[in-house]
N, C-alpha and C positions, 0 to 999 in steps of 0.2 A: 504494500500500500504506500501513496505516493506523501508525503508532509505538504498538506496543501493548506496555507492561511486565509481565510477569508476575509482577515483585517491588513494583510499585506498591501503597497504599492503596486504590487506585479499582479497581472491579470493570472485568474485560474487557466486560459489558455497557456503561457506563457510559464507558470508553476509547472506545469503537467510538461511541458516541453523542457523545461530545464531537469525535470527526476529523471525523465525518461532517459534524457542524453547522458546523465551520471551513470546510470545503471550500465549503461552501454559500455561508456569509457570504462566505467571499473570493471566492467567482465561477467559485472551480475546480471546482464545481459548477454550472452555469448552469438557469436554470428549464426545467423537460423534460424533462434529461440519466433517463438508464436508468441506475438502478444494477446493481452483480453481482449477479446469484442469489444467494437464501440457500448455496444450497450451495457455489457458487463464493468466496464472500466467505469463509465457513468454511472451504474449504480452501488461501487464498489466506494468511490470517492463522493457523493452524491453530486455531482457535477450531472448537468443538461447534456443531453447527447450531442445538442450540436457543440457542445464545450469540447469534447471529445475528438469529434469531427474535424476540427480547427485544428487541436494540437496535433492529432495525425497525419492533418494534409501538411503541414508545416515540416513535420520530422519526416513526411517524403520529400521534400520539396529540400529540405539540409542534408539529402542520401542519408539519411540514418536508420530509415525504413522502407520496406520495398512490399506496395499492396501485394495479394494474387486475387486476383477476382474467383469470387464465392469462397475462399478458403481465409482471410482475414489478412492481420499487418504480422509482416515480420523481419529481425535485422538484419538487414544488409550483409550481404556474405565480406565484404569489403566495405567497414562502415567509414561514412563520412571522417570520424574522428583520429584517423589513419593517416588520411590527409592533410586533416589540420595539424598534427604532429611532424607529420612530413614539413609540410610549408613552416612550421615553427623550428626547425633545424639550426642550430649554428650557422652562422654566415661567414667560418671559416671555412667551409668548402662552396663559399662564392668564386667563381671566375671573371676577369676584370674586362668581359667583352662587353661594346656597347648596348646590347639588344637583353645581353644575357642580364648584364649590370640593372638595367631599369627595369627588369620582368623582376630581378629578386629584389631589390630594394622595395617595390612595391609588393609582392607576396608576404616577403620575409622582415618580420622588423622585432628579430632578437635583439640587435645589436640597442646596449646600454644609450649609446651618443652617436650621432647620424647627423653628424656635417654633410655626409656628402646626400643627403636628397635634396631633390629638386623643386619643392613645394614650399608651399607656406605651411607653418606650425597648426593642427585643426583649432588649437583654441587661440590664437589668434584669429579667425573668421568669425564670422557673425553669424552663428549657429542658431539665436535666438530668428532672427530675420529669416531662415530655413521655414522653423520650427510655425512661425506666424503664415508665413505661404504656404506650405502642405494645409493648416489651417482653412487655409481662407479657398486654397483651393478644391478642395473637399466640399466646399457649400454651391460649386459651380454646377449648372445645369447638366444631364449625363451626354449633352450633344458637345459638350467640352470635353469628355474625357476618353472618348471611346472615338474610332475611325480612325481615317490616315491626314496628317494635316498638310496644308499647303508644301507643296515643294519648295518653295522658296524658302518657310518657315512663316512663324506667326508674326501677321500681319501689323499687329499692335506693338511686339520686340520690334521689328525691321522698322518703324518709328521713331520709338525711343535710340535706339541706334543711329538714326539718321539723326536725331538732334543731339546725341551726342558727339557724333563728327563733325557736326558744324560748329560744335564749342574747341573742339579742335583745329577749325579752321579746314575742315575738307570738305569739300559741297559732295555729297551723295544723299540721290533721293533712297526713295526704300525699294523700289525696281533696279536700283544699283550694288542692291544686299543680300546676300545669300548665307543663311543659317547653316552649321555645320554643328556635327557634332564633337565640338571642342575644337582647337589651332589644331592637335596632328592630324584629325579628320580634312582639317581645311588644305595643310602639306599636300596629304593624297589628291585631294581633288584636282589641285591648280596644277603639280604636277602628272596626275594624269592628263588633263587638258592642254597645257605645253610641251610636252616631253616624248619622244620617240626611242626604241633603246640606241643607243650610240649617240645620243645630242649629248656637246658638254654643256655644262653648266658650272658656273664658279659658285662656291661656298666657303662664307667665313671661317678661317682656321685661324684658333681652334673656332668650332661651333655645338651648336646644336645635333647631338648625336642621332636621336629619332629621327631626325628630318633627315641627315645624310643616308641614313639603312633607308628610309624611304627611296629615295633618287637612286641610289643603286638597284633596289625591287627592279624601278621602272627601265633599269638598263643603261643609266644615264653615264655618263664619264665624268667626275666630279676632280675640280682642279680647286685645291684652297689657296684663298687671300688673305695672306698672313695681317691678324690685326693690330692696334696702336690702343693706344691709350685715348684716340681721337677718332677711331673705328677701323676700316681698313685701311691701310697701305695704297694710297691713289696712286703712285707710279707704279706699284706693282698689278694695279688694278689695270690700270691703262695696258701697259706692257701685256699682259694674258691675255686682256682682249683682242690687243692688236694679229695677238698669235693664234688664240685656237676661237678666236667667233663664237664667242657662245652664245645658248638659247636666251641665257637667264643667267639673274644673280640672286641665290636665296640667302638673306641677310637681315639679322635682328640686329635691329639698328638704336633700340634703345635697351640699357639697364642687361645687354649682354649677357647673356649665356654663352661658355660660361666664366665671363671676365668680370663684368659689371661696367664695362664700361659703354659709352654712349657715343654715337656721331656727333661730331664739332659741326656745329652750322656747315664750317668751309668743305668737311670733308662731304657734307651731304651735297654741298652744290657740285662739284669735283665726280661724282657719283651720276650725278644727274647727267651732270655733260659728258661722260664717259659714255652712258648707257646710249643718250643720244646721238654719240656720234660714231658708235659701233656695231648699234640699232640692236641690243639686248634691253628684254624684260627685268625689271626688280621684281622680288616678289618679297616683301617686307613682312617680315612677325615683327610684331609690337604688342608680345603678350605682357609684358609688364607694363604697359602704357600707364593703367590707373595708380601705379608705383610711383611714377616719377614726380618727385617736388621739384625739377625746375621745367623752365616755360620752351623747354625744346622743342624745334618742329619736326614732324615725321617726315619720311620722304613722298608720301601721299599728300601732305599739304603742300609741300612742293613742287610737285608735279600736278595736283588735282587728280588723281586715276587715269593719267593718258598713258604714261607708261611703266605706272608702277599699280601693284595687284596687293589691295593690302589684307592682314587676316590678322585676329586676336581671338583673347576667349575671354569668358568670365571667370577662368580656374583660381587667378588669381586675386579676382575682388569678392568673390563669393563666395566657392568653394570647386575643386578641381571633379569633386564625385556629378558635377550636376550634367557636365558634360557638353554644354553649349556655347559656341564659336560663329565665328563669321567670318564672309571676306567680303570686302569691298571693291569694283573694278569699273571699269566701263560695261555698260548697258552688254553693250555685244559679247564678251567673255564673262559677263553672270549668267547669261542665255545659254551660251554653250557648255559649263560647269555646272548648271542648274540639270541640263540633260545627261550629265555623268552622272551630279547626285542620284538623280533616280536610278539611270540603268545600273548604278554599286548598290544602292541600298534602298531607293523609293523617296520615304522622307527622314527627315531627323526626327527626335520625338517633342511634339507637339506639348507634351507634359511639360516636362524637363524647360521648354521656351519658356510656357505660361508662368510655372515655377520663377524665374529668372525675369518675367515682366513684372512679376507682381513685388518682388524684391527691389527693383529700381524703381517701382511706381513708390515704394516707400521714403519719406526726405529722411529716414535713418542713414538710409544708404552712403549717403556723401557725408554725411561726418563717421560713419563707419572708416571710409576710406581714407580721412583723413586721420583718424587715430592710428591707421595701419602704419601709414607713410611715417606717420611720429616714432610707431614702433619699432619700423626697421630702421629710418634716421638712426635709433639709441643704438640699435643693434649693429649697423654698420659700424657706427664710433667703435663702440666696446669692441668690437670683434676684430676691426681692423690693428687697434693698439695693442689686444693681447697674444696678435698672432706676431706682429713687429717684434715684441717686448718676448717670443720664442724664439727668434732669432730668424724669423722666415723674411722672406722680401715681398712685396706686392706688385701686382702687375701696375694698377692703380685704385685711386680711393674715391669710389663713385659715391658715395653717401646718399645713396638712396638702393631700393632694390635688395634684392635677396640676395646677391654672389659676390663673391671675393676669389682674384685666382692671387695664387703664392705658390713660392717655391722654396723648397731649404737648400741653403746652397753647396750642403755635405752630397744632395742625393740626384743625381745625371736623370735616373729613375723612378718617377712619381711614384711608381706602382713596386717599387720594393718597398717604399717606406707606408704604403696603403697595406701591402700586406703584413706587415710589420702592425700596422691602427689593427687589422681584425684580430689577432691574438691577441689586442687588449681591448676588446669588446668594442673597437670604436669601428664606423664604418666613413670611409672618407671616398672621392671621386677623385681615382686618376688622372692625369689629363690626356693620357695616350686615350681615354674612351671618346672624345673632343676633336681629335684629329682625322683628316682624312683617311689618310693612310694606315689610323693604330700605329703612328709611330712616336717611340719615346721622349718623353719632353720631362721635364723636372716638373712642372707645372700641376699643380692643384686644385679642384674649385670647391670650395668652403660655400655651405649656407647660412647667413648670419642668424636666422630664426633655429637654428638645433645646434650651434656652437657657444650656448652661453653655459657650460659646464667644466669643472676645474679639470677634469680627468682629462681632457681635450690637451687643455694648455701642460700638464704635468706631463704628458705623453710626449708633447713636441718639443719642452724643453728639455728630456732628459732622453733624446734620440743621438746616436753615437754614429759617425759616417761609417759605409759599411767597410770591408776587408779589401783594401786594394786602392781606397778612394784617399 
């Protein structure tokens, strides 16, 4: 019999789903075992059938029970809780590949201190403002919540969106906006829409890792441009174009991944008139746009969308689970990416937008954002002076934004002194994962939001160069 409180917080659905899952893990359940009848277990615990109902469809739905029709529930020959064990594994038998690196950092979060993700902290997000929209949207009529929504996406976001580029200073109507599901969503689209296999394209180096394992999917020939404290390298930009013509140039141009640094106005103009007069596409992420405390322009205000394709998401002002992005471009390639979205997936989900409208319809939102911006400001400081003050060097000091690249100038090898952090429970990002080629660089990128902890700093200052250095 299950300890079920009726004075408890937690729903009797919810009590019933937590014994059950104990009994499981602990073996008081063994794989195979029959459970009670619905009916039996309701009149066992005096719970409503449909109470029963709930908690069962639930522990099939977490693999920890497997119906058989007319014979009743029973566990899992391989129960779910196998897996969760598995995914809770040490993350000393992590591998430092790009693909591999972002699937286990996201599955696996043993690790004590976790500099190296690439997110914001969940409770710095405004989890209340979640919590108020699930709310509000639960009371919406059921022609809101069910069917497949606009292609393009909801039509009230693609608004608000549009008024929000225009406080950025880019005129797009909302026929000029196209919902994705999240910025790497938006990656795939623009690059399946530009890209043939064997086009080059240039890419920030170091850069954004998921985006490069993308462009290669697509077959592409990816050449990096090495970058500055002031963004990329325009002679060297110039110079590559001159040489191999490329399609495109995919480049985060503000608050860097994974450097933190930003385009200097000059380098963005330099940029512009490179792409114009080599006749390549930008394709600009500016997922930390809601990040940045100063009055920088994007390359999309610069250009207005004639030859730069821009995309962001909300991961960063909201929360990265909600899943919703956009791009912005000229009328005629949101028409033709609009016709991708569907033939990849149909539409984005329609929920998830209305979620994410009704959060910006709130005026929480913008002082939300501005406490953020406050909170990483502290965070950059402290984090920038306690990595200094281990003897590390910085690439530069963006003070704003999530990332910090450094390097120690004992180790050639990011990624020996990385795995050196996992045996002491830290998890850091190399920078060979950042590079085109995986090739080795001293170079590190630090998240200021999961590096305010002493074992971090105790670890880097008491690193010894290795045998030979």
């Amino acid at each position: 019999m299950l300890p079920l409180d009726l004075s408890a917080q937690s729903s009797l659905v919810l009590q019933i789903v937590a014994g059950i899952k104990a009994l499981i893990d602990e073996r008081k359940l063994p794989p195979g075992a029959k459970l009670p009848s619905i009916r039996q277990c309701a009149e066992t615990h005096g719970v409503s059938v449909s109470t029963v109902v709930e908690a069962y469809d639930r522990l099939v739905a977490d693999g920890y029970l497997v119906p058989r029709q007319s014979a009743g529930f029973y566990v899992r020959a391989t129960a779910a809780q196998g897996i969760y064990r598995e995914e809770a594994q040490s993350l000393r038998n992590i591998r430092f590949d790009p693909l591999w690196f972002v699937r286990r950092a996201w599955e696996n979060r043993s690790a004590e201190v976790t500099p190296g993700f690439g997110w914001i902290p969940d409770a710095w997000l405004d989890n209340d403002a979640v919590r108020r929209a699930l709310r509000a949207l639960s009371g919406k009529p059921p022609s809101q919540m069910v069917g497949y929504g606009n292609p393009r996406g909801l039509t009230n976001l693609r608004l608000k969106i549009s008024a929000w580029l225009g406080e950025q200073e880019i005129a797009a109507a909302p026929d000029q906006i196209l919902l994705t599901t999240g910025a790497s969503h938006g990656i795939e689209l623009v690059s399946n829409y530009l890209l043939r296999p064997g086009d080059t394209v240039l890419v920030d180096e170091p850069g954004y890792s998921v985006m490069m394992s993308n462009l290669r999917a697509r077959g592409a020939h990816l050449i990096g441009v090495p970058w500055t404290p002031q963004g990329p390298d325009v002679d060297i930009l110039e110079a590559l174009a001159t040489r191999h013509h490329p399609r495109a140039f995919f480049t985060n141009s503000r608050l860097h991944n994974p450097t933190g640094a930003s385009y200097s106005s000059a380098t963005a103009h330099r940029v512009l008139q490179i792409a114009d007069r080599h006749d390549f596409l930008l394709v600009e992420d500016d997922v930390c746009a809601d990040l940045d405390t100063g009055a920088r322009r994007s390359l999309a205000c610069m250009d207005q969308l004639r030859r730069v394709i821009y995309l962001t998401s909300f991961s960063k002002s909201i929360s990265p689970r909600l899943r919703v992005g956009f791009i912005a471009a000229h009328r005629d390639a949101v028409e033709d990416i609009t016709q991708i979205k569907m033939m990849t997936g149909l539409t984005s989900s329609e929920i998830a937008e209305r979620l994410a409208c009704e959060i910006l319809s709130e005026g929480r939102f913008r002082k939300h954002i501005r406490a953020l911006r406050e909170r990483l400001g502290e965070a950059q400081e402290n984090t920038a002076r306690r990595i200094e003050q281990a003897g590390l060097e910085l690439f530069d000091t963006p003070e704003a934004g999530l990332f910090l690249w450094a390097r120690h100038p004992a180790f050639a090898d990011s990624s020996v002194l990385c795995n050196e952090a996992i045996e002491a429970d830290l998890l850091l990002a190399p920078g060979h994962l950042f590079m085109t080629e995986g090739q080795t660089v001293p170079w590190m990128r630090f998240n200021v939001g999961f590096s305010d902890h002493p074992k971090l700093y105790g670890f880097l200052e008491n690193l010894r160069p290795p045998d030979g250095a």
